[in-house]
C-alpha positions in Angstrom: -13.3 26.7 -11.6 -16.2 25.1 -13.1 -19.7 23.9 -12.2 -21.4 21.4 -12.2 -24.6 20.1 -11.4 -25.9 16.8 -9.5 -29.5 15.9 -8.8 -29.7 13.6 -6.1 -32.8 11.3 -4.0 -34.4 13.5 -1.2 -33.3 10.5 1.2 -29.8 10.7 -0.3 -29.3 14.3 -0.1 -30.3 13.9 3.7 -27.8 11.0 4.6 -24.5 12.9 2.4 -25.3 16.5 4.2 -25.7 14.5 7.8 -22.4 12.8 7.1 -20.7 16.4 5.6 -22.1 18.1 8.9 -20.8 15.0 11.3 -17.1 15.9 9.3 -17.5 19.7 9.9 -17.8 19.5 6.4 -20.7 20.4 3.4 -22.1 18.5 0.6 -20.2 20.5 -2.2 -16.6 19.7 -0.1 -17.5 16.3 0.0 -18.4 16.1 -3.6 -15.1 18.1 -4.5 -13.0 15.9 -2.7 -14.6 12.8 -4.2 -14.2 14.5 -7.9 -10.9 15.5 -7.2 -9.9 11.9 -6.0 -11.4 10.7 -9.0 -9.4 12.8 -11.6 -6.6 12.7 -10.1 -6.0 9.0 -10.0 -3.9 6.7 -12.1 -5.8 5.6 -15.2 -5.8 2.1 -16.2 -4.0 3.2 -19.4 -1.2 5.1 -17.4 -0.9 2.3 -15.0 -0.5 -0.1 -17.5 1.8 2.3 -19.7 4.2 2.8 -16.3 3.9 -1.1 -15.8 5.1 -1.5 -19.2 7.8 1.1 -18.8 9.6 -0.6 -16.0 9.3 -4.1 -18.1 11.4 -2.3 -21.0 14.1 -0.5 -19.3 14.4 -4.0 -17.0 15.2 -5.7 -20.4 19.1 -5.2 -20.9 19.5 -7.3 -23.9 17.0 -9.0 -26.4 17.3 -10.6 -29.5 15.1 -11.8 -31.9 16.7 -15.4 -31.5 16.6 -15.4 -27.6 
């Protein structure tokens, strides 16, 4: 697992580990969760490229003179 780094505003900090400790949680939970959410998440490129997929294989027949 890899890590990383974030430099945050003292007034910042204070709100995100007030809200980790209201969710029985901490900051670097929080921030893997939100990360994680992130990078997981359909791309505009893949949702596009599935979009398109379902366009093609809905096409049964096409010809150039249609």
């Amino acid at each position: 697992m890899a890590n990383i780094t974030v430099s945050l505003p003292d007034d910042v900090y204070r709100r995100v580990r007030i809200r980790a400790a209201e969710q029985g949680s901490s900051v670097s939970a929080l921030v893997r969760g939100f990360l994680t959410d992130l990078g997981s998440a359909e791309t505009d490129f893949e949702r596009r490229k599935r979009l398109q997929d379902r366009v093609l294989t809905s096409i049964s027949r096409f010809t150039a003179g249609d």
